[in-house]
C-alpha positions in Angstrom: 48.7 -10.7 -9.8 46.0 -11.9 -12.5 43.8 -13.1 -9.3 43.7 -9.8 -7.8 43.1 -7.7 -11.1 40.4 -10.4 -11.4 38.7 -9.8 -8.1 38.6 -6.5 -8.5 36.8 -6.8 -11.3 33.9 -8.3 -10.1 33.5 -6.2 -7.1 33.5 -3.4 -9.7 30.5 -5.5 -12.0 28.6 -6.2 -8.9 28.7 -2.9 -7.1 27.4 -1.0 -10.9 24.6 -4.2 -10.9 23.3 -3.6 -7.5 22.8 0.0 -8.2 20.9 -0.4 -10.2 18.7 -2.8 -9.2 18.2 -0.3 -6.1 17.1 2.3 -8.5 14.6 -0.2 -10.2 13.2 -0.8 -6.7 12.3 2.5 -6.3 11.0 2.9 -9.9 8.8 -0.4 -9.2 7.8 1.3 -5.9 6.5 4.5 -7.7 4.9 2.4 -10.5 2.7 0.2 -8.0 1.7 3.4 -6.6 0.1 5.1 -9.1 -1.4 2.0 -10.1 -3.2 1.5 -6.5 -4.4 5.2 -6.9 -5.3 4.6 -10.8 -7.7 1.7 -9.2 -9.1 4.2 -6.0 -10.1 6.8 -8.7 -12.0 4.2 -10.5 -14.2 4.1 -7.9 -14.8 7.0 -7.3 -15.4 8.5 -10.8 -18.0 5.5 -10.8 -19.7 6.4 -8.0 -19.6 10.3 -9.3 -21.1 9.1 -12.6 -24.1 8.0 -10.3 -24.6 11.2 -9.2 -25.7 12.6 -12.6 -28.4 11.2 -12.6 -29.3 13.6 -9.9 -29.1 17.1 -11.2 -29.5 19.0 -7.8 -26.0 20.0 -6.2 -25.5 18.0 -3.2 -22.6 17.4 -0.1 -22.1 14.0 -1.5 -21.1 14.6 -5.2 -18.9 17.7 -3.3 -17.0 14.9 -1.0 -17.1 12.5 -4.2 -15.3 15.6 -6.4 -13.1 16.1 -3.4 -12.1 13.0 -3.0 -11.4 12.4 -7.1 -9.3 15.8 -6.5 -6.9 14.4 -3.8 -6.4 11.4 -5.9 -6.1 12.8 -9.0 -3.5 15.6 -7.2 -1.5 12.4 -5.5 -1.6 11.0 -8.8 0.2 13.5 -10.8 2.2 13.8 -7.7 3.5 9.9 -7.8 4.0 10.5 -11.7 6.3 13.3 -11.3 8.3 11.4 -8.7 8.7 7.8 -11.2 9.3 10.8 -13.9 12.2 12.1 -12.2 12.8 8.5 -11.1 13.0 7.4 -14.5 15.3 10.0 -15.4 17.9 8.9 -12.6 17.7 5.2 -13.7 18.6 6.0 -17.6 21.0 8.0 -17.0 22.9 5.8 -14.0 22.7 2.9 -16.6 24.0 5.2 -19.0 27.1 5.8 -16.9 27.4 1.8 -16.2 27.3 1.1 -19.5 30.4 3.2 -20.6 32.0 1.5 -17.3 31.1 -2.1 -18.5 32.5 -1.1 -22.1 35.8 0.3 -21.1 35.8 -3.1 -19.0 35.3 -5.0 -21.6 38.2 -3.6 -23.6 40.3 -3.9 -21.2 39.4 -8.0 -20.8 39.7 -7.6 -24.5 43.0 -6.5 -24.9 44.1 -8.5 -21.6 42.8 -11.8 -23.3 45.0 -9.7 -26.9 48.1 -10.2 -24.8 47.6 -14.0 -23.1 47.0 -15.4 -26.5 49.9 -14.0 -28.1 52.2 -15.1 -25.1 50.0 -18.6 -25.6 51.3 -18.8 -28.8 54.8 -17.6 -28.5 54.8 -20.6 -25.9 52.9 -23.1 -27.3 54.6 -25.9 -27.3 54.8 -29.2 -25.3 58.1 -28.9 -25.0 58.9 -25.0 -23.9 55.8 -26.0 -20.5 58.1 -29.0 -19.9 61.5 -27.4 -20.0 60.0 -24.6 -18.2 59.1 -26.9 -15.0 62.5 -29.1 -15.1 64.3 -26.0 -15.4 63.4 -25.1 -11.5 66.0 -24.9 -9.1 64.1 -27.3 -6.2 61.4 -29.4 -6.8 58.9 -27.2 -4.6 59.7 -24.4 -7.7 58.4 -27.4 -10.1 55.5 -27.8 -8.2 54.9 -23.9 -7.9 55.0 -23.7 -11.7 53.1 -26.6 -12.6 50.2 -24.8 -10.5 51.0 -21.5 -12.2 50.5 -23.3 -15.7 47.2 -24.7 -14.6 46.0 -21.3 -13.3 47.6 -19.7 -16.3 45.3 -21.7 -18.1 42.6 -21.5 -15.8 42.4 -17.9 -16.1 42.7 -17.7 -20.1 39.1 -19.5 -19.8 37.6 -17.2 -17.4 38.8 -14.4 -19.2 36.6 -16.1 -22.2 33.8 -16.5 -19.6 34.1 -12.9 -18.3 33.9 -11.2 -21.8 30.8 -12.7 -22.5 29.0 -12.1 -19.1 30.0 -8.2 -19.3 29.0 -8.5 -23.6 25.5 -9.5 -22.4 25.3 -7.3 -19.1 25.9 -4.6 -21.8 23.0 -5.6 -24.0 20.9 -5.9 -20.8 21.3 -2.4 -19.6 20.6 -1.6 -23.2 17.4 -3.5 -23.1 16.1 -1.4 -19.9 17.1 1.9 -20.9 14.9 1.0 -24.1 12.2 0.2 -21.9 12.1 3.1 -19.2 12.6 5.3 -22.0 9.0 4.1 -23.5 7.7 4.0 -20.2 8.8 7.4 -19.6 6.9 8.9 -22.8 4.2 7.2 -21.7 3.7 8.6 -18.3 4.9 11.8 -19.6 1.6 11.8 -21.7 -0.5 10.0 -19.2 0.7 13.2 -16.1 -0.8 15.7 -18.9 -3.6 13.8 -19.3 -4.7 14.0 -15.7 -3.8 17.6 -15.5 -6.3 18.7 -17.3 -9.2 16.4 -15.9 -7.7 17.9 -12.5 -8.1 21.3 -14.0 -11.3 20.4 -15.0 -12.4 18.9 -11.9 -11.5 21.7 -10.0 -13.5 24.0 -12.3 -16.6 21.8 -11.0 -15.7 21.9 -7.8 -16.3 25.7 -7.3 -19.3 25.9 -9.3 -20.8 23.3 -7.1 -19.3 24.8 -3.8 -21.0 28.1 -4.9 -24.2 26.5 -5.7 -24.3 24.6 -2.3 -23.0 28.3 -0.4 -26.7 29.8 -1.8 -28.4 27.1 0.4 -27.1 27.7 3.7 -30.6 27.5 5.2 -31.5 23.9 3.8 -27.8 22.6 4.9 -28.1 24.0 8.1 -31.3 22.0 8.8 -29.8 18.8 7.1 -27.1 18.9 9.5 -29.1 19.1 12.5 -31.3 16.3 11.4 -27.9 14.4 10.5 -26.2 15.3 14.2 -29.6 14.4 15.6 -29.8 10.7 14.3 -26.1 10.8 15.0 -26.5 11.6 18.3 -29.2 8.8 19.0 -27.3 6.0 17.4 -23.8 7.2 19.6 -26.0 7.0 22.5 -27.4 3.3 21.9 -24.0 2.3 21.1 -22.8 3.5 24.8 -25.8 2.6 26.3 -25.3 -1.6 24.7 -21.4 -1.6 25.1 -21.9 -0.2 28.4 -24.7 -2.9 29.5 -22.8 -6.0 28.3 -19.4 -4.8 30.5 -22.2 -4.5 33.5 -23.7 -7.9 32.7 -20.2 -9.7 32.5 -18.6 -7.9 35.9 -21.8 -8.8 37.9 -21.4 -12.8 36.4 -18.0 -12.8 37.7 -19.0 -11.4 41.1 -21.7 -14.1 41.6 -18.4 -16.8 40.4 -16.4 -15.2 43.7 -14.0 -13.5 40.7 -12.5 -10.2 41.2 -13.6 -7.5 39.2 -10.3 -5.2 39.9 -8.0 -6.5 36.7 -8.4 -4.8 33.3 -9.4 -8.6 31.8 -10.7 -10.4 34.6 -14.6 -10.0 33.3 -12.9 -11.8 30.1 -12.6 -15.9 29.2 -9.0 -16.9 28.5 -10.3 -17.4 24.8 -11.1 -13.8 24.9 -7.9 -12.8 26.3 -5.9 -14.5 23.9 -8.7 -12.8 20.9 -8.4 -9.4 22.7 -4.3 -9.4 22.7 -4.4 -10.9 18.9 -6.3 -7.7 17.7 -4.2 -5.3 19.5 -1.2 -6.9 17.6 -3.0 -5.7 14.5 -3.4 -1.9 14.9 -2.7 -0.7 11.6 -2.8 -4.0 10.1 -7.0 -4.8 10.4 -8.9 -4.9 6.7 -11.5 -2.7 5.9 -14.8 -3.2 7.1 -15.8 -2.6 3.0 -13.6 -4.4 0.0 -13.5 -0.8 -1.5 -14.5 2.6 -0.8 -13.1 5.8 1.3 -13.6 7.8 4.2 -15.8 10.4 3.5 -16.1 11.1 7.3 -12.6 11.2 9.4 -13.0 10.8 13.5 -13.0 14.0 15.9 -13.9 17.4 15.2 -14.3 18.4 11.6 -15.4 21.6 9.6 -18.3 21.5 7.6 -17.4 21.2 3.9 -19.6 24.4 3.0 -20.8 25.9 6.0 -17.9 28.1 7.6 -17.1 27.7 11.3 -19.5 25.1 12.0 -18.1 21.5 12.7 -19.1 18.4 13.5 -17.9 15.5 16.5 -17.8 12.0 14.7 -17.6 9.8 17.1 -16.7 6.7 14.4 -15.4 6.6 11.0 -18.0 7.0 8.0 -16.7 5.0 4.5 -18.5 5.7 1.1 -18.5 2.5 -0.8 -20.6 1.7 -4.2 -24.4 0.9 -4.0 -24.8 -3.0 -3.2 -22.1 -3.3 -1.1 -21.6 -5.1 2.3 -19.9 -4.6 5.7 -17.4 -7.3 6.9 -15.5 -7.6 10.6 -12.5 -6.3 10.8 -11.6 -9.4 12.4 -12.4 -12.8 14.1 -14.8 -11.7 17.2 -18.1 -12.9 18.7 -21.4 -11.0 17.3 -23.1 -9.8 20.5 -25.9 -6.8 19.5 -28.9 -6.7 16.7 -30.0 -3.5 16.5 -31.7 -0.7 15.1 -31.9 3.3 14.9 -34.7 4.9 13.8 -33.3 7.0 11.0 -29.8 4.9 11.5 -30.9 1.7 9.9 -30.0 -1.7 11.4 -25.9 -2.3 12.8 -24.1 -5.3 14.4 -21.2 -4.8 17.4 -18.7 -7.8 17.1 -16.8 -8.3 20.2 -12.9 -9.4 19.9 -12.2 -9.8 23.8 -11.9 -6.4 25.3 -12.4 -4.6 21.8 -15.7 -4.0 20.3 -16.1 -3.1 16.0 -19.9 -1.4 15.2 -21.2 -1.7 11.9 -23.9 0.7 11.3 -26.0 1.8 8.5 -27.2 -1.5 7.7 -30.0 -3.1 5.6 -30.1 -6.7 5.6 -28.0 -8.5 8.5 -26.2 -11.8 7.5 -25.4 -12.5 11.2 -27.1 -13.4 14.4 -26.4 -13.1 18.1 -23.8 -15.4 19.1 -22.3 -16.3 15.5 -18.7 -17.0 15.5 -17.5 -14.8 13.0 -14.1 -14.6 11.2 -12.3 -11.9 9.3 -13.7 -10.4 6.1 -16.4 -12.4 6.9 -19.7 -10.3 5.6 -21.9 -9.2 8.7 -24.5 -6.9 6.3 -25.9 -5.5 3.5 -25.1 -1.5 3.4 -28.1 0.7 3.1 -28.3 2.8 -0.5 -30.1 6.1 -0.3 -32.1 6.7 -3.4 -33.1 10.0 -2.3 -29.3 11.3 -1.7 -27.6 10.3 -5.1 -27.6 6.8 -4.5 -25.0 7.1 -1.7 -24.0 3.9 0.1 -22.6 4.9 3.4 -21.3 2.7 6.4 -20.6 4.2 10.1 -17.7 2.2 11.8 -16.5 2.8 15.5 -14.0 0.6 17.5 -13.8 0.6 21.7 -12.2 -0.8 23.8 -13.9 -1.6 26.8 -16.1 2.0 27.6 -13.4 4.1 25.4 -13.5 4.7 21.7 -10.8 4.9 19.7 -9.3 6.2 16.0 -10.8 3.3 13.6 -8.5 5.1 11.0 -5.1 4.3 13.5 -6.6 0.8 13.1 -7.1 -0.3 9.5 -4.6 -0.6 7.3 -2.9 2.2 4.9 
């Protein structure tokens, strides 16, 4: 009977531990979070700073003020949710806590009762009369074991006070703790509400100062699409050459040309199937910065019903920076743009990364190069609020694709 009560028991201590250890998971979840987006608006806010120094309204401090205002907003967001989280996790250990002290009183008064009947039996002689008084010697045996359980059980019941005493003390503990963590994000939330208010104050001032220049923005943008257009165009034109250069090789081998991979070396194959494995997985071409430029079709930040086709990915990073691959690949172009700077296209098999924007170029034609590895030095324009800006595309074969479906979250 003692053996079941006893199991019982510790399904009912484990399944009240386990809960909350899920809880905590969630609160650890929350807490990693907001420090991530803590570190993102770093950046940013840094890179704002620079912009001061520039006291003409510009696109770039409106994307860098955008950008602080989606983070800042996401912020508040994640401390609402580790808030609320918080919240859930004292007051579940609250509940597990009057559970583990009702348990405990009853091993108490359990333990109460099996040293009194220890006592009323304890001597030698009442455990030895009480085996040679069985009937059969199988009922000796049967009561020897009982005694030896009987005892048995008396220690664990010792044991099993003390683990709940000090699971107790441990819930205690944490609720202490989330309770001082939860004042602190309380204030910390208010805190970036008002910056966030503040922000957003800045924001329409600046949108409305920008509004007043449609005339200048609307030539900036042409110029931009135009050097845009030019550096899309040489990109097609290189990517397209090299595919042209590698069928006609295989035609003069006697290969056919009809498979997907046949104008590809089996190291390439194995390179090309290696990066497709890690869509949504592949670093950053930059150790930090954002998109300030998504892929596709996008409306103009000021100008209303006027968008623009990026054909890559554009990722604002602070001045000095560098570009690195994505992953391992061949480099196979040295180019440059006029207005476009230098870029690099790194071939992994039948996928091609470009890294454009580019001032000095660590790499040369033919380098082996392996992930992270820095390819180039990103170009800093003085005369646009020191904004360092690299222009990423990925293709396979003659197609481009999504670079943002590609790097990781």
């Amino acid at each position: 009977m003692f053996r079941t009560y006893l199991i019982q028991l510790l399904l009912i201590i484990a399944f009240a531990c386990s809960g909350t250890q899920l809880l905590a998971q969630n609160v650890k979840q929350l807490e990693e979070e907001r420090k991530q987006t803590l570190q993102k608006l770093e950046t940013t806010s840094k890179m704002l700073d620079e912009t001061k120094k520039w006291q003409k309204s510009s696109l770039n401090k409106l994307s860098l003020l955008n950008k602080n205002i989606n983070e800042r907003t996401h912020l508040i967001k994640t401390m609402s949710k580790e808030i609320s989280q918080l919240d859930v996790e004292i007051k579940t250990m609250g509940q597990e806590i009057e559970q583990l002290e009702r348990r405990l009183e009853n091993l108490k008064n359990d333990y109460a009762r099996l040293v009194q009947e220890a006592y009323i039996n304890r001597s030698i002689y009442s455990k030895i009369m009480f085996v040679l008084s069985a009937e059969t010697f199988d009922q000796s045996l049967r009561r020897i074991r009982y005694l030896k359980e009987y005892s048995d059980y008396r220690k664990h019941q010792v044991s099993e006070i003390e683990k709940v005493k000090a699971q107790i003390e441990q819930k205690k503990d944490s609720i202490s703790k989330h309770k001082s963590t939860l004042v602190v994000v309380v204030k910390e939330k208010e805190v970036e509400a008002t910056k966030l208010s503040q922000e957003q104050k800045k924001e329409k001032k600046l949108l409305t100062d920008l509004q007043k220049k449609e005339k200048n923005l609307r030539k900036e943008l042409d110029a931009q699409q135009k050097k845009a257009n030019d550096l899309n165009k040489r990109i097609e034109s290189l990517i397209a050459e090299e595919i042209r250069k590698a069928e006609n090789l295989n035609k003069s081998k006697g290969k056919s040309t009809t498979s997907k991979v046949s104008t590809l070396t089996k190291e390439e194959v194995l390179l090309s199937g290696n990066f497709e494995k890690n869509a949504g997985r592949l670093p950053w071409p930059v150790s930090n910065g954002f998109i300030s430029g998504h892929y596709g079709i996008q409306p103009h930040p000021v100008l209303k019903h006027v968008t623009t086709n990026n054909k890559g990915i554009y990722i604002q990073t602070p001045a000095n920076s560098t570009a690195r691959a994505v992953f391992d690949g061949v480099v196979t172009q040295l180019f440059s743009v006029p207005g476009s700077n230098n870029a690099v296209i790194i071939q992994h098999g039948e996928y091609r990364t470009v890294y454009a924007n580019l001032t000095d170029i660590y790499v040369k034609i033919g380098d082996k190069v392996s992930t992270k590895q820095a390819v180039g030095k990103i170009f800093t324009d003085s005369e646009k609020d020191n904004k360092t800006e690299l222009y990423f595309q990925i293709w396979k074969n003659k197609n481009l694709l999504d670079p943002e479906k590609w790097l990781a979250r």
